[in-house]
KELUMTOR-248342 format. One record per residue (C-alpha): residue in three letters; chain; x, y, z. Coordinates in pm, whole numbers, plus 32768, in hexadecimal, padded with zeros to 4 digits. Layout:
ALA_A_X_Y_Z
...
END
This chain:
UNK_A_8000_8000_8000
UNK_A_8069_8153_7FC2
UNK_A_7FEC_829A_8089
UNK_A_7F76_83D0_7F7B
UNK_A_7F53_8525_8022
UNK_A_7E94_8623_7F4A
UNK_A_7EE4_8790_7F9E
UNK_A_7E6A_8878_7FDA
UNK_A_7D38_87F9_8075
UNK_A_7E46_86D3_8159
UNK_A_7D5A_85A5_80FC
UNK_A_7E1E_8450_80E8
UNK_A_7DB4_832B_80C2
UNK_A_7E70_81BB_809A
UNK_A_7E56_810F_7F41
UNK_A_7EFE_7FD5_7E96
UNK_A_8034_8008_7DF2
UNK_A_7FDB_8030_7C62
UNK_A_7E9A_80FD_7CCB
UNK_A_7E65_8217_7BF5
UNK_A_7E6A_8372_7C7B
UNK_A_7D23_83C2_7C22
UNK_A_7CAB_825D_7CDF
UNK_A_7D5A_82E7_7DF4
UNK_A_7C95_8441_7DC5
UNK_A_7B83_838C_7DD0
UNK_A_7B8F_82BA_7F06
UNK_A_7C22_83FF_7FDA
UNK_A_7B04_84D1_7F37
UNK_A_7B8E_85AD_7E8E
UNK_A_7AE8_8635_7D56
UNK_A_7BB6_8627_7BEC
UNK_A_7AF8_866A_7AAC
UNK_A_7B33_8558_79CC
UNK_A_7A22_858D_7885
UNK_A_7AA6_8426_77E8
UNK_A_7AA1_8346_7908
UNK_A_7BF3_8316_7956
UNK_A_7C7F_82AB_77E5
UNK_A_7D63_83D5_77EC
UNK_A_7CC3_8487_76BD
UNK_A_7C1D_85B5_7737
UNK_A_7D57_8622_780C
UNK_A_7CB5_86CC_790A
UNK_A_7D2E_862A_7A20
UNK_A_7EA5_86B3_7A42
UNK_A_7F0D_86E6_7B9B
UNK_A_807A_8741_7C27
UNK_A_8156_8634_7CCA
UNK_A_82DC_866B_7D23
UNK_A_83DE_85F2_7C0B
UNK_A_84CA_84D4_7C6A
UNK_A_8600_859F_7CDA
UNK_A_857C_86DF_7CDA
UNK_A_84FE_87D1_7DC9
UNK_A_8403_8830_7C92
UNK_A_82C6_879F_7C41
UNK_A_8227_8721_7AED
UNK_A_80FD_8703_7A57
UNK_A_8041_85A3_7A21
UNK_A_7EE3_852D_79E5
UNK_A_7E36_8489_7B15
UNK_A_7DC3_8371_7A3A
UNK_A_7EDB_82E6_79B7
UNK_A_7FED_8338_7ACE
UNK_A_8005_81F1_7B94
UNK_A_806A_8214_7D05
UNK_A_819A_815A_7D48
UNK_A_821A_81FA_7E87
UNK_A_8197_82F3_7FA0
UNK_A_8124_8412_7EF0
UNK_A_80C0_8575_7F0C
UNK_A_7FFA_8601_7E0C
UNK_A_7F86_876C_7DB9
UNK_A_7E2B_87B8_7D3B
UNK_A_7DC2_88D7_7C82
UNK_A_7C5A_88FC_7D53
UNK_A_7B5A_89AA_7C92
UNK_A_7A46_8A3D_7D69
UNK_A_7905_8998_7CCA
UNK_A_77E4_8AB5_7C89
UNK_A_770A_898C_7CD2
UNK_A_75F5_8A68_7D83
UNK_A_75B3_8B15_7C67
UNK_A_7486_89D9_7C36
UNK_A_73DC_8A4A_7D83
UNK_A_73F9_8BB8_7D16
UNK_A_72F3_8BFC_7C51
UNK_A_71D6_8B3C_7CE4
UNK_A_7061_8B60_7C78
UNK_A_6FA4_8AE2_7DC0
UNK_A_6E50_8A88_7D0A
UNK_A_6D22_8A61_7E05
UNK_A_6CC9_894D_7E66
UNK_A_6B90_88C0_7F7D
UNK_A_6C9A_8839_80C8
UNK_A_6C10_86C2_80DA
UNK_A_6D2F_85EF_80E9
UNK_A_6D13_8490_812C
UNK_A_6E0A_8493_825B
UNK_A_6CD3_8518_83D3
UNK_A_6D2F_8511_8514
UNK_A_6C37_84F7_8641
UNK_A_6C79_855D_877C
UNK_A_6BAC_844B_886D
UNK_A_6B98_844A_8A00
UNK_A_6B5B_8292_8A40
UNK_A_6AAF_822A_8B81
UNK_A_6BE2_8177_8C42
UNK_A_6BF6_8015_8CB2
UNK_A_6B47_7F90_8DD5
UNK_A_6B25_7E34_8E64
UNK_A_69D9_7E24_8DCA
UNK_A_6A4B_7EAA_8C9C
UNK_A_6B88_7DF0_8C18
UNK_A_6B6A_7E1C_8A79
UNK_A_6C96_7E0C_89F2
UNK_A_6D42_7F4C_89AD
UNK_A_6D52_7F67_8825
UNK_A_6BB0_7F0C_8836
UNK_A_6B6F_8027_8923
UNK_A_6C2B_80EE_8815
UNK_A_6BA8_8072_86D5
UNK_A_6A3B_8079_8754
UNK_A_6A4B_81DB_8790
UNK_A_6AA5_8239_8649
UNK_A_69CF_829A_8516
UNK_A_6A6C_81CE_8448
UNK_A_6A25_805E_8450
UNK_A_6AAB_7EF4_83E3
UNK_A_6C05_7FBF_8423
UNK_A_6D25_7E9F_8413
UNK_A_6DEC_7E4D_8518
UNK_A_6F5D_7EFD_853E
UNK_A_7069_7E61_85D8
UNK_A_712A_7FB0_85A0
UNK_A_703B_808E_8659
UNK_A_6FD1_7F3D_8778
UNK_A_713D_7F40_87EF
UNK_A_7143_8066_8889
UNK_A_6FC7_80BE_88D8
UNK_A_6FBF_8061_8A4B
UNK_A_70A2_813A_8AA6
UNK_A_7027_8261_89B5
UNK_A_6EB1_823D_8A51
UNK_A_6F16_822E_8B96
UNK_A_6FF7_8375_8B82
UNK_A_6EF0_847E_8B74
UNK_A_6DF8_83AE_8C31
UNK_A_6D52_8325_8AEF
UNK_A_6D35_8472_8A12
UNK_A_6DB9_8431_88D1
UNK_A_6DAB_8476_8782
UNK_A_6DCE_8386_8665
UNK_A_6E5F_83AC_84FC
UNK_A_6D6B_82FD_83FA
UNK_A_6D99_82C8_8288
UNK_A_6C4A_8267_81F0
UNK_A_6C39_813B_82DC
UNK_A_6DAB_8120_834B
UNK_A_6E12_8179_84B3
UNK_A_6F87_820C_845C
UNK_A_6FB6_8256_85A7
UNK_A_6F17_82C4_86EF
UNK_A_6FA2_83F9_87BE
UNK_A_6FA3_8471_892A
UNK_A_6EB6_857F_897D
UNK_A_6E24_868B_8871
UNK_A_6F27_86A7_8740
UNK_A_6DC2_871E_867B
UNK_A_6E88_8836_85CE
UNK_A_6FCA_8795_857A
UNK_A_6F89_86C7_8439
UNK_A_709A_86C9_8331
UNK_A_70DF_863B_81AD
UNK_A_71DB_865C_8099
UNK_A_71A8_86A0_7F34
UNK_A_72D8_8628_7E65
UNK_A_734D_8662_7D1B
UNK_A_7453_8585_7CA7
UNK_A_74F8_8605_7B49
UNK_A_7631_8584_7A95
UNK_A_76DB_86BF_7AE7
UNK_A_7654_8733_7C40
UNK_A_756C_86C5_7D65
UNK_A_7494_8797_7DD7
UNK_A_73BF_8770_7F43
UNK_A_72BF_8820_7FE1
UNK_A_7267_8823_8133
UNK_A_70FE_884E_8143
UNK_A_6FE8_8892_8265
UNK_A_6EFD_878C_8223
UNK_A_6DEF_8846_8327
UNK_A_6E2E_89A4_8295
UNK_A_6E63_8935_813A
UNK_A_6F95_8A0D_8109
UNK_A_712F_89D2_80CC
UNK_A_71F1_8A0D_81F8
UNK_A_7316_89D7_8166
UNK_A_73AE_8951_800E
UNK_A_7539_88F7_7FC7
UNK_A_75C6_8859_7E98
UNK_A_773B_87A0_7E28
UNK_A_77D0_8734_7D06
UNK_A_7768_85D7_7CC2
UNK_A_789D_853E_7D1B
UNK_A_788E_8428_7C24
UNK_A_78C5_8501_7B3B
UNK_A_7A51_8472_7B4D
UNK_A_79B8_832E_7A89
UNK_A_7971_83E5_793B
UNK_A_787D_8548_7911
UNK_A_774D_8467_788E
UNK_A_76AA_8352_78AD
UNK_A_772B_8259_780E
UNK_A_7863_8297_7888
UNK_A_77CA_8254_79D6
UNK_A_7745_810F_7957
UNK_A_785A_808B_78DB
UNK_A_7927_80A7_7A0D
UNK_A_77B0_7FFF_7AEF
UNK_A_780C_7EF9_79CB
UNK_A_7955_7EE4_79DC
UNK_A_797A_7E1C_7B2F
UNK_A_789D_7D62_7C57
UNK_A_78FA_7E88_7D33
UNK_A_78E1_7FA9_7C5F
UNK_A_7798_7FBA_7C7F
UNK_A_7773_7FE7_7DE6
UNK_A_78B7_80D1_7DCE
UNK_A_77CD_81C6_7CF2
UNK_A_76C1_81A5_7DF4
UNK_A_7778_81E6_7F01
UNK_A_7824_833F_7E7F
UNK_A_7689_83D8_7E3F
UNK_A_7646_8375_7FB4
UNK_A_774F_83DC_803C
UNK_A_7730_8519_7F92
UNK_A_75C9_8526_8017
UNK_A_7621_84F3_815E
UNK_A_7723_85EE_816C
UNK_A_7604_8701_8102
UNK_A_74D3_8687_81CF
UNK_A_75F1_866E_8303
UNK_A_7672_87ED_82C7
UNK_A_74D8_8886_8275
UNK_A_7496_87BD_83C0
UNK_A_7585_885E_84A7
UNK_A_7576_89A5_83F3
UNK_A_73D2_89B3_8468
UNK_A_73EA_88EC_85A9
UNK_A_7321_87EA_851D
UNK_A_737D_8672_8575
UNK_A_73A5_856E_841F
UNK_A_72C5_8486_84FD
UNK_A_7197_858C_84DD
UNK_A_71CC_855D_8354
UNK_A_7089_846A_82FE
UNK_A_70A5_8476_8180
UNK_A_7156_84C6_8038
UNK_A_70F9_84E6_7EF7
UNK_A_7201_849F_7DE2
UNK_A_7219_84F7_7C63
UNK_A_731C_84B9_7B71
UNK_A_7369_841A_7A2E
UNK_A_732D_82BF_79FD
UNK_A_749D_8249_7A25
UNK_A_74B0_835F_7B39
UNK_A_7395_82AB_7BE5
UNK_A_7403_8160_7BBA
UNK_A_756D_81A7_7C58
UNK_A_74CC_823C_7D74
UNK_A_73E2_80FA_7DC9
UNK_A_752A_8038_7D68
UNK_A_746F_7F93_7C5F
UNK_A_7557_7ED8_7B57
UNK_A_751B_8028_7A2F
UNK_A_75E9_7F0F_7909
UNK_A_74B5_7F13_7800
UNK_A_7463_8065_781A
UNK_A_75B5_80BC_773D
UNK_A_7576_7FAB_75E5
UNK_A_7421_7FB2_7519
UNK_A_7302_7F86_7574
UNK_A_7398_8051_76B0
UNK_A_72C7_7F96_7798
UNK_A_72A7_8018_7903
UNK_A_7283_7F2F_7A47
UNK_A_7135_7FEF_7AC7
UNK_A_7034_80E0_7A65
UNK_A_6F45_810F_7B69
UNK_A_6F74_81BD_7C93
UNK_A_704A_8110_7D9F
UNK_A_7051_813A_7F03
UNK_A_713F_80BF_8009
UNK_A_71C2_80F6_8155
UNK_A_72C1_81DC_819F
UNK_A_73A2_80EE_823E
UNK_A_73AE_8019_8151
UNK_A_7473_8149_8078
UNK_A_752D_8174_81B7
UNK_A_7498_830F_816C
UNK_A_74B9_83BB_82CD
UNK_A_7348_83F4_8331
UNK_A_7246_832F_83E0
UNK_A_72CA_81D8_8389
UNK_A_715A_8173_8369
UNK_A_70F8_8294_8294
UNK_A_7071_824F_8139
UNK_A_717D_82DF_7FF8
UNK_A_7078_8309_7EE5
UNK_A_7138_8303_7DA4
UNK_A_7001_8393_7C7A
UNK_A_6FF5_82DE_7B86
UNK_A_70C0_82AA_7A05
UNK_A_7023_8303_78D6
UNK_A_7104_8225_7804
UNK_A_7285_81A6_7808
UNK_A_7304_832B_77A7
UNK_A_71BC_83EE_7817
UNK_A_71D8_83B5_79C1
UNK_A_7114_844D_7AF1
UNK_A_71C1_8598_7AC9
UNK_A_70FA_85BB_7977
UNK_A_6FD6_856A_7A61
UNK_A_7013_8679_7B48
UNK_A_7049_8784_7A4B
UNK_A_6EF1_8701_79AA
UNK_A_6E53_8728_7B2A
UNK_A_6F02_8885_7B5C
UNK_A_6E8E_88F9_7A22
UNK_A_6D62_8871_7A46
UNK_A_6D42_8814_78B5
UNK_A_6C29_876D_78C4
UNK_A_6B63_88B5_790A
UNK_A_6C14_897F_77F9
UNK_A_6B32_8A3D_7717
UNK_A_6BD5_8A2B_75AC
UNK_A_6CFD_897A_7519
UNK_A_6E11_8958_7653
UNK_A_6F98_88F6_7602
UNK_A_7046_8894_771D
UNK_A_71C5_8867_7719
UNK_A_72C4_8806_782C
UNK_A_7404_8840_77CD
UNK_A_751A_878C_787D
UNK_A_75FA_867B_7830
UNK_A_74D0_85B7_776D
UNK_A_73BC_86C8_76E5
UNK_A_7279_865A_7741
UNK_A_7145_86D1_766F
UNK_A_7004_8707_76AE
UNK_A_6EBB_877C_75B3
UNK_A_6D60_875D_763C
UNK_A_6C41_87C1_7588
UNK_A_6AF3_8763_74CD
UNK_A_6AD4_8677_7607
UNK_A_6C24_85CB_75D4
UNK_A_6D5B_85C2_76AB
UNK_A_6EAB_856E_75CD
UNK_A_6FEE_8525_765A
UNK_A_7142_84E1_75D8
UNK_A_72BB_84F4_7619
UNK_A_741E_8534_755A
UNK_A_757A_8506_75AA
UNK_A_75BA_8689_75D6
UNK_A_7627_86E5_76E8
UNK_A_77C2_8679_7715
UNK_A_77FF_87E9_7610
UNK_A_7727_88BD_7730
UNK_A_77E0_881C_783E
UNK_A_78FF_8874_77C6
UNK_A_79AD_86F3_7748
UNK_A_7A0E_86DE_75FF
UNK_A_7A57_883D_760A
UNK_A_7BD8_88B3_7600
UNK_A_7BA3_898E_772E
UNK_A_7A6C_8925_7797
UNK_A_79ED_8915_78F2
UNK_A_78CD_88FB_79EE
UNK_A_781E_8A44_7A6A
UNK_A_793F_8A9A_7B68
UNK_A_7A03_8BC1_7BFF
UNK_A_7AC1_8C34_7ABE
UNK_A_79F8_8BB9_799A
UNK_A_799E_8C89_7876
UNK_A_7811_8C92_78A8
UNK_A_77D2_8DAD_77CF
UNK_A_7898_8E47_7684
UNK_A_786B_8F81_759D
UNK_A_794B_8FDD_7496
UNK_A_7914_9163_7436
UNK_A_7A68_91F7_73EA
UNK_A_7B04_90E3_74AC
UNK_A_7A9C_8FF1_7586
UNK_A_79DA_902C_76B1
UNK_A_79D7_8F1E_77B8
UNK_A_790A_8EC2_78F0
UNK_A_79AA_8DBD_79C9
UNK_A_7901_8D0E_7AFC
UNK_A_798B_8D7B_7C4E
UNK_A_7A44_8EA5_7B8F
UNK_A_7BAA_8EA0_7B52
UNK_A_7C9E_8DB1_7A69
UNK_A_7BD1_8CD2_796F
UNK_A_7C35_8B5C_7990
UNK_A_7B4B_8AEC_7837
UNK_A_7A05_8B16_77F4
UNK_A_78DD_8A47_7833
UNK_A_7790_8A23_7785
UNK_A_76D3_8B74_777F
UNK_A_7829_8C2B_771C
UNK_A_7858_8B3A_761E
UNK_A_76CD_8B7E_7584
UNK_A_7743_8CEA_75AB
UNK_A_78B3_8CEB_7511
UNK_A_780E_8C0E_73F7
UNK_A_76E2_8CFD_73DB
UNK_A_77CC_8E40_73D7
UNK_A_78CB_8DC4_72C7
UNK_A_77C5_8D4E_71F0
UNK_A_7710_8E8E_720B
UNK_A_7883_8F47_71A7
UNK_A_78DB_8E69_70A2
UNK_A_79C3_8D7C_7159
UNK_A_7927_8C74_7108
UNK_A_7830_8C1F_6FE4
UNK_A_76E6_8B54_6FEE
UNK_A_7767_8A42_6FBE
UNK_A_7865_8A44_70E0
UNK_A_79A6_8A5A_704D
UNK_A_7AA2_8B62_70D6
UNK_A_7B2F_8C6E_6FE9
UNK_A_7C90_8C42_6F69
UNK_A_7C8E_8D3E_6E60
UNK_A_7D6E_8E61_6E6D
UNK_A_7C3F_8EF7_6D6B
UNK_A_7B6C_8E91_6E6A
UNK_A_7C00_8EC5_6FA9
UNK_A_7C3D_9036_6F57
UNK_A_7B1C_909D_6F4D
UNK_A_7B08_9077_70E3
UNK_A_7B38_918C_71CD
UNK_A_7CB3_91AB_7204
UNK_A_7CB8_9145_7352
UNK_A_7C0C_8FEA_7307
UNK_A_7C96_8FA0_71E4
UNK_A_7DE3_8F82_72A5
UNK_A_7D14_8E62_7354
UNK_A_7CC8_8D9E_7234
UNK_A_7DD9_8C9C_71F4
UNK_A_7E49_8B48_713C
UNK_A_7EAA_8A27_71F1
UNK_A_7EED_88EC_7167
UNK_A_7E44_893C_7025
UNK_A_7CE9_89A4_70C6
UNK_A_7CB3_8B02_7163
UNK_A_7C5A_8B33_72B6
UNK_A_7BFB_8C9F_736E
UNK_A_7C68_8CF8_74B7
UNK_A_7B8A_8D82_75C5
UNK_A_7CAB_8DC1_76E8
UNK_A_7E24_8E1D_76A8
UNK_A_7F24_8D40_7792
UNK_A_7F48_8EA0_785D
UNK_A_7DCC_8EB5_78B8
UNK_A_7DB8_8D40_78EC
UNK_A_7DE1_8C4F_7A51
UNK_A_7ECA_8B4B_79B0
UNK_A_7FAE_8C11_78CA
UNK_A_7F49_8BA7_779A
UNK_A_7E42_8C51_7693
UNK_A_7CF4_8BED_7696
UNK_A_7C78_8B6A_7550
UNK_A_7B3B_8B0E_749A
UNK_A_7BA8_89EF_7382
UNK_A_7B0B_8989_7243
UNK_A_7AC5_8838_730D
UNK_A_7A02_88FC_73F1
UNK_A_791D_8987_7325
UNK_A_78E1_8832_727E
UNK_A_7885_87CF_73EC
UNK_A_7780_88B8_744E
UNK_A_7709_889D_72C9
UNK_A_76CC_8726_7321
UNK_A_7648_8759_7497
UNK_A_7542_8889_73E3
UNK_A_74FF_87A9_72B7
UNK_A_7494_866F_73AE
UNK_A_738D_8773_7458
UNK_A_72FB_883F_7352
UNK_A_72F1_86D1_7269
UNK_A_7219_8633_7399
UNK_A_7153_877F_73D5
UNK_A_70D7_8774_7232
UNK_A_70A7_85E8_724D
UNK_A_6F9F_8647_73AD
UNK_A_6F0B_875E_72D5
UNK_A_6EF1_866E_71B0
UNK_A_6E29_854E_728A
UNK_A_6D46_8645_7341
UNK_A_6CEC_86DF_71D3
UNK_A_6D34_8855_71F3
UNK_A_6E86_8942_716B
UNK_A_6F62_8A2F_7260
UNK_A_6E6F_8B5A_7210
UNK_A_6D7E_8A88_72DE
UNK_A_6E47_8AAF_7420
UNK_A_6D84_8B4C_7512
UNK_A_6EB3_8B4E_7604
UNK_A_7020_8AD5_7649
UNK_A_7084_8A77_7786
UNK_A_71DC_8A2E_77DC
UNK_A_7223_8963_7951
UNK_A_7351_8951_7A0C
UNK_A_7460_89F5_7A61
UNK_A_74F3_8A34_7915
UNK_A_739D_8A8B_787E
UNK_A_73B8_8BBA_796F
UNK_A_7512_8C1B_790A
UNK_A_754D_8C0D_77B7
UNK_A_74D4_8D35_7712
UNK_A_7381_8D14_7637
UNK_A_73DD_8DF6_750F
UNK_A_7529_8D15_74E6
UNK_A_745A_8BF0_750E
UNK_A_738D_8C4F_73D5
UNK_A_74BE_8D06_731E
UNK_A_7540_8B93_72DC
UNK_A_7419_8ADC_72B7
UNK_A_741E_8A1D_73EC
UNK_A_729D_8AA8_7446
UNK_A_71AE_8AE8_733B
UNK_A_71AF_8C6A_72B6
UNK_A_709A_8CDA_739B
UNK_A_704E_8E6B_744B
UNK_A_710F_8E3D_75B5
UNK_A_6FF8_8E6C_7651
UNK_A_6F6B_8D12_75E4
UNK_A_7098_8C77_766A
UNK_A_70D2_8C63_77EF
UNK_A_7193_8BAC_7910
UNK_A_70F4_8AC5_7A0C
UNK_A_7239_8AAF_7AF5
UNK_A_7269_8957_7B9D
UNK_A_70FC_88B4_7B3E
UNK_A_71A8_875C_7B69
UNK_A_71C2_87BE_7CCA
UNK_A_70A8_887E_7CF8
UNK_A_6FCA_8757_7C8A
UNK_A_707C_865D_7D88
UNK_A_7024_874E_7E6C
UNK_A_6EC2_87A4_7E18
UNK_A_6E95_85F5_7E27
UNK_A_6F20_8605_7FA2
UNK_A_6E24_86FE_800F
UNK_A_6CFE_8688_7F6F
UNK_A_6C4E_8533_7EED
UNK_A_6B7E_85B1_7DE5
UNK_A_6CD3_8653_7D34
UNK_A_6D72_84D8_7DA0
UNK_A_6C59_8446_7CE7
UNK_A_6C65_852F_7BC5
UNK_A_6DD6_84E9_7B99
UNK_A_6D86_837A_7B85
UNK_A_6C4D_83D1_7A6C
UNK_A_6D46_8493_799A
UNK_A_6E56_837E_7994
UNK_A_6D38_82A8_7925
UNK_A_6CB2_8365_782F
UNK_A_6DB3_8431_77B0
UNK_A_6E40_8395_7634
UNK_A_6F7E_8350_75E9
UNK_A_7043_836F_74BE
UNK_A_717A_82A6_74A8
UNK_A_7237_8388_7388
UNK_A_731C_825E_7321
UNK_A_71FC_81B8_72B9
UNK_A_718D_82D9_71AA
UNK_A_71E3_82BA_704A
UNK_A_71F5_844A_7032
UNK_A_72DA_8497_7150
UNK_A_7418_8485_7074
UNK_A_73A2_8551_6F8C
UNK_A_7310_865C_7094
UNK_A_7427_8647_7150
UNK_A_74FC_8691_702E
UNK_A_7441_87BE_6FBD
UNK_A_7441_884C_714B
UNK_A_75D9_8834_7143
UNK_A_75D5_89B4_7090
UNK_A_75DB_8ABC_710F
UNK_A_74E7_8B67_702B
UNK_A_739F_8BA4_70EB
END
């Protein structure tokens, strides 16, 4: 065994000699970005270890450094703007009936001539009835009863006794609503007899050092009997760590937690059960479960009531999953007046139309370009990414957190893309100018930016002086060609929906764009390159978070649980492998010419 420390944050952890460094990242917890899943490609992983002999240190990728020795290795921490999901938040209203009621009961107490058993003297006082027996809540009922002289109050779900507590605790009654997305998770702490959010903290999704998407994900679940539970555990753990800190933060013990709600994609949801997510990956991309599912929280080892029900909403199909569902709650499409498009952009781009009394659903591969993998300098939304571009005389840059830009992630990459089409950069169909003839016809200042490299142009948005690393920061020709695929996947799905539900773009009513990059990226650009149709602004709008916001409209009330279940049902699915036009719509969306 070898000991890594990783500065500066002093974790170590022991791993077998011939362990990767990014395997040892892993296990300590510490976050690298690694967009290919640890095959060395995407090179994002570099982090600083000392050179043999030297008091120096050198640069090597995580994933393919092998630990051979005690090691201490310096990481490049980039803090994660992961809170920009809970920052725009549309709280729709919602009637407060969730399924989790406590009553607050005084029992008559034992006497020789009254000798019932202590969990019948409970149990018959209750509203509910036929309520199972709990060997959970029996062990330590004697002693609960007998502490406040037999005032209690018990915790019911539907007909479930989750647990039974000493003396009036009428007002304390607590639930979760979590979001779990490729890139971040998101959880709200949530009032379940006020109906409001206490409290709501997020974190990168730390298995995000097994590949950006989801396949990458699957592969490594696939890849050996342990693996699986490895990718489980991370999620958890990660949960834990944010229930435990919005916990202490509002004086509010995990134990009074009585449910959570969970969305995410399919494979999300499937890793987080620690259900086997193989099929999902080949054709027909078949998923484990649909339905709902509900289990106990201890059998997830998630740090609340161990007996408190995890309600997981249900899948719509193996790339459409509950967080679909939620946004389809939030939004509440099925009461839309008009012709409704729904998209979700994140690292898969979920679509939505509903109208003429139809729900359509269906996802594409689009969302690695808008995380920022593939991309030269791509990145997640973090403290020094390029989130927002405009190119006037020069450039003008916005960059999260202020200061040095480290790369750019996916709204500065619509905008950059947007802004040098718009200034003759780049031409409809994507390719970079080379042309002297063409080139000076630029401003001055940006023509000095356009450049050849390796026979294909790329433009650069940050000079090596203005930038964190040192070195310029560049948009390539094979950057382009990745958002033109990423764009070319969505629009092509959005013209198949419009196709099957019978109606054109002029038809749309409204555009409504969920999740955190939905409320980032900047609409005009959006429409500049043909990512959303050419409609007035105003017909296009953001929805924040609705993946979360429906997992948390479902915890606070059965009728929205219920409807989430209807729309899963109902809702149609159209697997876009499966449609003899997609090539060639896909194909036409790849330009740039709107």
């Amino acid at each position: 065994m070898s000991r890594v420390v990783f500065l500066p944050s002093q974790k170590a952890v022991e791993v077998p000699v011939g362990s990767t460094i990014l395997e040892a990242a892993t296990r300590a917890g510490v976050q690298l970005q690694s967009s290919c899943g640890g095959k060395g490609t995407c090179l994002k992983c570099t982090v600083k270890i000392p050179l043999p002999g030297e008091s120096t240190e050198g640069l090597v990728l995580a994933c393919q450094h092998t630990v051979e020795d005690d090691l201490v290795v310096t990481v490049d921490e980039q803090l994660d703007a992961h809170s920009r999901k809970i920052m725009f938040q549309h709280n729709m209203p919602v009637i407060v009936a969730p399924c989790v009621r406590k009553y607050q009961i005084e029992l008559a107490q034992p006497r020789i001539d009254d000798q019932i058993s202590d969990w019948e003297r409970l149990v018959s006082a209750l509203p509910e009835k036929e309520i199972g027996f709990s060997r959970s809540v029996a062990m330590t009922l004697p002693h609960i009863l007998r502490k406040e002289n037999f005032l209690v109050t018990a915790v019911l779900d539907g007909n479930r006794l989750l647990a039974v507590e000493a003396g009036d605790t009428l007002e304390r009654s607590f639930g979760l609503g979590i979001d779990i997305g490729t890139t971040t998770v998101v959880v709200y702490l949530v009032d379940l007899n006020e109906g409001r959010v206490i409290a709501s903290g997020s974190a990168t999704n730390p298995q995000q050092s097994f590949g950006a998407d989801v396949i990458g994900r699957i592969t490594h679940a696939a890849s050996g009997p342990d693996r699986l539970g490895q990718l489980q555990k991370q999620v958890i753990d990660c949960l834990n760590e944010i229930i435990g800190r919005l916990c202490r933060e509002n004086g509010i013990e995990q134990r009074e937690i009585y449910q959570a709600v969970v969305v995410g994609n399919t494979t999300m949801s499937h890793l987080f059960l620690g259900i086997d997510p193989t099929y999902l990956a080949p054709a027909p991309f078949v998923p484990v479960y649909r339905k709902e599912v509900e289990v106990e929280a201890r059998e997830l080892e998630l740090d609340i009531l161990p007996t408190a029900k995890v309600v997981v909403l249900p899948n719509v199909a193996g790339y459409v999953g509950s967080d679909t569902v939620g946004v389809m709650v939030a939004a509440r499409v099925d009461r839309l007046a008009g012709i409704n498009l729904l998209i979700d952009i994140g690292t898969n781009g979920e679509i939505i139309l509903a109208g003429k009394g139809k729900i359509l659903t269906c996802s594409t591969a689009a969302g690695p370009a808008f995380e920022g993998a593939e991309i030269k300098h791509g990145m997640r939304a973090a403290e020094g990414a390029i989130e927002n571009v405009r190119i006037t005389t020069d450039v003008e840059l916005s960059i999260i957190g202020g200061g040095r830009a480290r790369g750019i992630c996916g709204s500065g990459l619509i905008d950059a893309i947007a802004e040098m089409l718009q200034v003759g950069v780049v031409d409809t169909s994507g390719r970079i100018i080379k042309s002297d003839n063409q080139v000076a016809k630029l401003p001055p200042l940006v023509q000095k930016r356009c450049r050849r490299n390796d026979s294909s142009g790329e433009f650069v948005l940050a000079w090596s002086k203005d930038s964190a690393n040192g070195e310029d920061i560049v948009l390539t020709q094979k950057d382009v060609r990745e958002l033109q695929l990423a764009k070319g996947a969505i629009r092509a799905g959005v013209n198949i929906l419009l196709q099957e539900l019978g109606v054109s773009l002029q038809d749309i009513d409204r555009v409504m764009l969920a999740g955190a990059f939905g409320n980032y990226v900047q609409k005009e650009s959006a429409v500049r390159i043909g990512l959303l149709p050419a409609l007035p602004p105003d017909r296009i709008m953001t929805i924040g978070n609705a993946a979360g916001e429906g997992a948390k409209m479902a915890l606070l009330s059965v009728p929205e649980r219920k409807r989430a279940q209807e729309l899963a049902r109902c809702t149609e699915h159209i697997e876009l492998s499966n449609q003899k036009n997609f090539q060639e719509e896909f194909l036409k969306a790849l330009s740039f010419e709107v």
